[in-house]
C-alpha positions as CSV (number, residue, x, y, z in Angstrom):
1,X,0.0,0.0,0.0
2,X,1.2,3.1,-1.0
3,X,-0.6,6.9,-0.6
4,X,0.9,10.2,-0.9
5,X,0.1,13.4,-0.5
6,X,3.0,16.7,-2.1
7,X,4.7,16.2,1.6
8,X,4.0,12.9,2.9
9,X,4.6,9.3,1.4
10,X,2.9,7.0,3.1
11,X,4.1,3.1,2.9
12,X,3.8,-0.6,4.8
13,X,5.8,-2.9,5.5
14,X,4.0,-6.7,6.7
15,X,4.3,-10.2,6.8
16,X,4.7,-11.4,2.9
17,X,4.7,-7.8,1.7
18,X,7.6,-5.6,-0.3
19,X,10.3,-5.2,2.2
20,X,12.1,-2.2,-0.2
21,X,11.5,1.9,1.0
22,X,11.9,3.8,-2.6
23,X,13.7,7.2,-0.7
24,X,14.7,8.7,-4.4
25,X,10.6,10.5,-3.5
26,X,10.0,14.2,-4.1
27,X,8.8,14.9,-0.2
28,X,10.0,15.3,2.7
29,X,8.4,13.4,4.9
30,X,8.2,9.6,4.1
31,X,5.4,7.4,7.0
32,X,5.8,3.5,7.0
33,X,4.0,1.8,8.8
34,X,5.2,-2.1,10.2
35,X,3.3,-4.6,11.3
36,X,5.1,-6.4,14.3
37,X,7.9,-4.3,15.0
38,X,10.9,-6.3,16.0
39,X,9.2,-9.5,15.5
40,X,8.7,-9.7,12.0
41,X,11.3,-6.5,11.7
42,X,14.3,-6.1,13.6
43,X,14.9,-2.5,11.4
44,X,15.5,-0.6,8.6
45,X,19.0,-0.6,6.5
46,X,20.1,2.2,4.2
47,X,20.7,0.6,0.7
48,X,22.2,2.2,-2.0
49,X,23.8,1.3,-5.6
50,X,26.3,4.2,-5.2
51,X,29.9,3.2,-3.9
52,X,32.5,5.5,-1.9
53,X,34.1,6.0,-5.9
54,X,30.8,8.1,-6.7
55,X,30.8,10.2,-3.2
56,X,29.0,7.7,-0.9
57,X,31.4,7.5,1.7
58,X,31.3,7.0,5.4
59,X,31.4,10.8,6.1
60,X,28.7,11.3,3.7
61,X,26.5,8.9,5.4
62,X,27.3,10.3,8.4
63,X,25.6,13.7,7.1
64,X,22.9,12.1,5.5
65,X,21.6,10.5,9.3
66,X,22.7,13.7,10.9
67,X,20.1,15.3,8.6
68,X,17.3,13.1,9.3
69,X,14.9,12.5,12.2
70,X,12.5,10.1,13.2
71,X,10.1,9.2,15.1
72,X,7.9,6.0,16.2
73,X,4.3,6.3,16.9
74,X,3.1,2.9,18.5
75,X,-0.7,2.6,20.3
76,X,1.0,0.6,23.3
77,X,4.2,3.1,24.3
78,X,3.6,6.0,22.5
79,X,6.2,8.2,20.5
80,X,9.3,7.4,20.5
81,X,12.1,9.0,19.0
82,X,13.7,6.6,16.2
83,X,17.5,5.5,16.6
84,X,19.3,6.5,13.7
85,X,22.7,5.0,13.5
86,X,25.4,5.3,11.6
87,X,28.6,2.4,11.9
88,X,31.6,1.7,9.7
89,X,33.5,-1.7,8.6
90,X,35.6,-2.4,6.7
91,X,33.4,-3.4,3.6
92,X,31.7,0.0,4.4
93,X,29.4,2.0,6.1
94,X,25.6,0.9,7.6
95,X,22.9,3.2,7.9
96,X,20.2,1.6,10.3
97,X,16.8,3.3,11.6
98,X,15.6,1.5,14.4
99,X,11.6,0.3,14.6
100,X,11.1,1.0,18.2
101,X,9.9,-1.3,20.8
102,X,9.2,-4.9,19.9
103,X,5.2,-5.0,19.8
104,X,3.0,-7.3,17.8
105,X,0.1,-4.4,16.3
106,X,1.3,-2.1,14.3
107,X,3.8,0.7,14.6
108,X,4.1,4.3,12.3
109,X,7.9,5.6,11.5
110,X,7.9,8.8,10.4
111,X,11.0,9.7,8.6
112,X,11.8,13.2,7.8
113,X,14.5,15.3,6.4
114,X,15.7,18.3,8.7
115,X,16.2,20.7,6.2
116,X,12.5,20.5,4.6
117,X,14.2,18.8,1.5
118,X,12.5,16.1,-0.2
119,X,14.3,12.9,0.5
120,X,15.3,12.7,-3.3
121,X,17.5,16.0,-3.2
122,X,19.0,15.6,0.0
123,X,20.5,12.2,-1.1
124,X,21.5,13.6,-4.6
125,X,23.5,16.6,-2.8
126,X,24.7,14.2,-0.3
127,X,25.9,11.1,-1.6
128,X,26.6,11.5,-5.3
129,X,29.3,13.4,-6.9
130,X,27.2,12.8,-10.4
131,X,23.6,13.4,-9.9
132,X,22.6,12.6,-13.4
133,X,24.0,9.3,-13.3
134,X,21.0,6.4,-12.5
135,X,21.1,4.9,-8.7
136,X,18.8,3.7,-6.2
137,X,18.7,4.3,-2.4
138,X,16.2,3.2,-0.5
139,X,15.2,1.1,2.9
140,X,15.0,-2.2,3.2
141,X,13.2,-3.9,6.2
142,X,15.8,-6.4,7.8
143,X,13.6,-9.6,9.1
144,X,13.8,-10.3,12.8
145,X,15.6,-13.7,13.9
146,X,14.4,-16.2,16.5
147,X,11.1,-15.5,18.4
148,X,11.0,-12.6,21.0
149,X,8.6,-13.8,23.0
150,X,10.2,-17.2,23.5
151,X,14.0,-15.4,23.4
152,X,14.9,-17.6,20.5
153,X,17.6,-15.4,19.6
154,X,21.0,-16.4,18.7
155,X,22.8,-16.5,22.0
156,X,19.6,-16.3,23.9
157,X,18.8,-18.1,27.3
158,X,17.5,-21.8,26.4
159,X,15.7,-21.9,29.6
160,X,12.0,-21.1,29.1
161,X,10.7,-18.0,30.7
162,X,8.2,-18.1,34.0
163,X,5.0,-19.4,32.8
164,X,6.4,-20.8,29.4
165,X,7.1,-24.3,28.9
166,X,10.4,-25.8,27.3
167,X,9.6,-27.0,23.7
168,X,12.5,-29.5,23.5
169,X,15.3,-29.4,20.7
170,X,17.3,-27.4,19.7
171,X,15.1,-24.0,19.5
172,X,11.4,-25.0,20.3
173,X,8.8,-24.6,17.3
174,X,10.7,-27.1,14.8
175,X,13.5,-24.5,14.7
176,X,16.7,-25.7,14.8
């Protein structure tokens, strides 16, 4: 589902859905909305096309979070503001925009750029040297591993919670 109005873009990320954020839009304001927060998504990664040879560096990146905020509207805790982090390696830099609190309804991100650019300009003056050469950045919506409610996470404690019962094997629920 997709709606949009000249300074919002509204999208949704849920279970067997697109999992992609187009953020090449012309507003500056983009609204997903996630169905089960850090159970069916842990968060949101930056993805882009463009390497540190056409200007997407680390530094770059760097500026691109600084000029963005976020928040997380969800019916259970309220707003939130949304993490926003920035980390190097070696193979690169990661953009990640956290989801808020893990929650099983729905939750709204609103993304927005600080400057009152649209999303699309922002990224063109910030992480291309050569704007009128074709690339893509956009979200994607990183699915969540093991079962937070169970704690089924890698590294997790295999002992069941109070008032849960032990499924046997390896990670309960036919997972290994």
């Amino acid at each position: 589902m997709t709606t949009a109005t000249p300074r919002t873009l509204t999208l949704a990320l849920s279970k067997g859905g697109a999992t992609l954020v187009d953020l090449l839009v012309d507003v500056p304001e983009v609204r997903v909305v996630v169905t089960g927060p850090r159970m069916l998504y842990e968060h949101l990664n930056l993805l882009t096309t463009l390497t540190p040879a056409d200007g997407c560096n680390a530094h770059r990146v760097q500026e691109l979070a600084a000029n963005l905020e976020g928040a997380v509207h969800c019916g259970a805790v309220g707003v939130r503001q949304a993490e926003i982090d920035v980390q190097s390696y070696r193979a690169g830099v990661l953009l990640q925009i956290g989801l808020g609190p893990a929650n099983m309804y729905q939750s709204e991100l609103v993304l927005r750029t600080r400057t009152g650019e649209t999303f699309r300009a922002l990224i063109t003056r910030l992480l291309t040297d050569d704007p009128a050469r074709p690339f893509f950045v956009g979200l994607h919506g990183v699915p969540a591993s093991g079962h937070l409610e169970h704690d089924h996470s890698p590294g997790g404690d295999t002992h069941p919670e109070p008032g849960h019962h032990d499924h046997g094997g390896g990670g309960g629920h036919g997972h290994p």
